[in-house]
C-alpha positions as CSV (number, residue, x, y, z in Angstrom):
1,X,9.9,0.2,28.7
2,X,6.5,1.8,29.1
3,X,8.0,5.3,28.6
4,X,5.4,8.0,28.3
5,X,7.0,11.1,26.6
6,X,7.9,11.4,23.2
7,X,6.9,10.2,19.4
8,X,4.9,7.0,18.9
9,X,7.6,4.5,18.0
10,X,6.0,2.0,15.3
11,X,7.7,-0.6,13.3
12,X,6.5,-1.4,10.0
13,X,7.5,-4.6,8.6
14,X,7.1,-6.9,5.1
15,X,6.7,-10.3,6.6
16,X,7.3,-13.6,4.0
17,X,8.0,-13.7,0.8
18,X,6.2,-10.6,-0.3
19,X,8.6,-8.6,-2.6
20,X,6.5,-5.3,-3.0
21,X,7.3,-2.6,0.0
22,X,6.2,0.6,-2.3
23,X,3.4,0.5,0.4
24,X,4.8,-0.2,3.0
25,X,7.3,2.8,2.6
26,X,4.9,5.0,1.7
27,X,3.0,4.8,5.1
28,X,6.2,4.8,6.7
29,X,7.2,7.7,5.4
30,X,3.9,9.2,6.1
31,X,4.2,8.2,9.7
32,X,7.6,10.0,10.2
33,X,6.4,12.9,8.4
34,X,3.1,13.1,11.4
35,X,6.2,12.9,14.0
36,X,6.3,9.5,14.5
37,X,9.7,7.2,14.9
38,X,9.2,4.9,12.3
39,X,11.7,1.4,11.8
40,X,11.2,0.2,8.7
41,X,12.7,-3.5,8.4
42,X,12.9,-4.2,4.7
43,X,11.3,-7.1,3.0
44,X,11.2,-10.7,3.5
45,X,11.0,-10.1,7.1
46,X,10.2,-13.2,9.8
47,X,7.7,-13.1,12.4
48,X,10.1,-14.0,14.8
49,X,12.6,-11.3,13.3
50,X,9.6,-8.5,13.3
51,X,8.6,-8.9,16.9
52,X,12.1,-9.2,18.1
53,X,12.9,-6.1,16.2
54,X,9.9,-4.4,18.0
55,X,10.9,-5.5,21.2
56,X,14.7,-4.5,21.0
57,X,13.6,-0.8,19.4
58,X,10.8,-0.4,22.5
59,X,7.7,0.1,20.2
60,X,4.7,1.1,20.5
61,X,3.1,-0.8,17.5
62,X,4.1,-2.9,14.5
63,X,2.5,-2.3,11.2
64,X,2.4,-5.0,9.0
65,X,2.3,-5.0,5.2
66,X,1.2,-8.0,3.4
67,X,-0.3,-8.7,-0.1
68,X,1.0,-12.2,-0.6
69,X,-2.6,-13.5,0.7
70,X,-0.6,-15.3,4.0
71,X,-1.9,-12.8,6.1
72,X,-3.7,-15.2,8.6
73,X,-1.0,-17.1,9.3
74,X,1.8,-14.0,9.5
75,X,-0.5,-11.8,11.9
76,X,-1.4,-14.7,14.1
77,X,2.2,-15.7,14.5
78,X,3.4,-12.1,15.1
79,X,0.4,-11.8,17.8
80,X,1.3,-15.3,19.0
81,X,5.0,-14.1,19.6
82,X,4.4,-10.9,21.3
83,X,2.5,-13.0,24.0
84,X,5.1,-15.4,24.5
85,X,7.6,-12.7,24.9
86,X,5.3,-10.7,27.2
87,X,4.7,-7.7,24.6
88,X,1.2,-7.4,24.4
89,X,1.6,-3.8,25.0
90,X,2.8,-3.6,21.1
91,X,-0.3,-2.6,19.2
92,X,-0.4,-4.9,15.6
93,X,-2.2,-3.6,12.8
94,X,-1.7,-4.0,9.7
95,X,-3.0,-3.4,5.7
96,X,-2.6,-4.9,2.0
97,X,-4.8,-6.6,-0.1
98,X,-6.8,-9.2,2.6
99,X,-10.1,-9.8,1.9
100,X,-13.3,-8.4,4.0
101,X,-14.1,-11.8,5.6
102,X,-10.2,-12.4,6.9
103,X,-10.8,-8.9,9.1
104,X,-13.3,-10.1,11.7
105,X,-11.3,-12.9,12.1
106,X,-7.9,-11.2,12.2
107,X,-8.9,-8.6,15.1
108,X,-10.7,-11.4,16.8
109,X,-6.9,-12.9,16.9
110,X,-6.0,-9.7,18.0
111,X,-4.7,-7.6,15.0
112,X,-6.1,-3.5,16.1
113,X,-6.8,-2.3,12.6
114,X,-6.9,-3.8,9.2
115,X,-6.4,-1.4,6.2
116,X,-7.3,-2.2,3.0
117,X,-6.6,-0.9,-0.2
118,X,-7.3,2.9,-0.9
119,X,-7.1,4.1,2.8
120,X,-5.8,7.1,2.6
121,X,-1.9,7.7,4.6
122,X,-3.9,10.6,6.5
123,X,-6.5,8.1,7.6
124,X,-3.4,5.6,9.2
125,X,-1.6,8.1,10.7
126,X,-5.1,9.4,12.5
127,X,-5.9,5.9,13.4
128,X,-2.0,5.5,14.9
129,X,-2.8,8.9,16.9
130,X,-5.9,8.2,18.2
131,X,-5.2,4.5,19.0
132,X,-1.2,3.9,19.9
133,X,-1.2,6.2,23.0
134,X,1.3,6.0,25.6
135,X,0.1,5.7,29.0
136,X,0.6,9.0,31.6
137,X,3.5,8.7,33.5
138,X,2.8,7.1,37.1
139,X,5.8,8.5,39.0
140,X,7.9,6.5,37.9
């Protein structure tokens, strides 16, 4: 793991019973359009099945879609799972319709970036750039 060179690998997921992933493919779309190696897991997706996903595919962040209003509870398990499994090097973030006073409390859990309705795909692919970066290689 930890590899330096090559794309951003991100997974973008649909955790719980949402059934709406228009979003969700749009931005990963948009993401493999900027260069990026996207893994798009389909809907109805488990925490548990999202960060093992992410783990087995060696990502560098998990984007998570969610407009079912269960967002505290499906972020804070997905960031309670990658510390468990020793993969707090995954970067979460995440977008969908959650309300401005879940955010402070979300990236206090530590989800990176919350975007909300009408971001723009040019502003989430910036954000990925200029915040999923791969560490220099060390030699090794």
């Amino acid at each position: 793991m930890g590899v330096a060179a090559g794309p951003i690998r991100v997974v973008v997921a649909k955790p719980g019973l949402d059934g709406h992933d228009r979003g969700a493919k749009v931005i990963a779309r948009a993401l493999r359009d900027a260069g990026m190696e996207v893994i798009y897991t389909g809907l109805h997706q488990t925490p548990e099945q999202i960060v093992d996903t992410a783990i087995q595919e060696d990502a560098d962040a998990i984007g998570l879609s969610i407009l079912s209003g269960a967002h505290n509870t499906l972020f804070a398990k997905v960031i309670d799972l990658l510390k468990e499994r020793e993969a707090e090097d995954i970067l979460v973030f995440g977008g969908g319709i959650i309300p401005d006073e879940d955010i402070p409390p979300l990236k206090e859990k530590g989800v990176a970036e919350i975007f909300t309705p009408g971001a723009t795909t040019a502003s989430i692919v910036d954000w990925v750039r200029e915040n999923v970066r791969q560490p220099a290689a060390s030699g090794g």
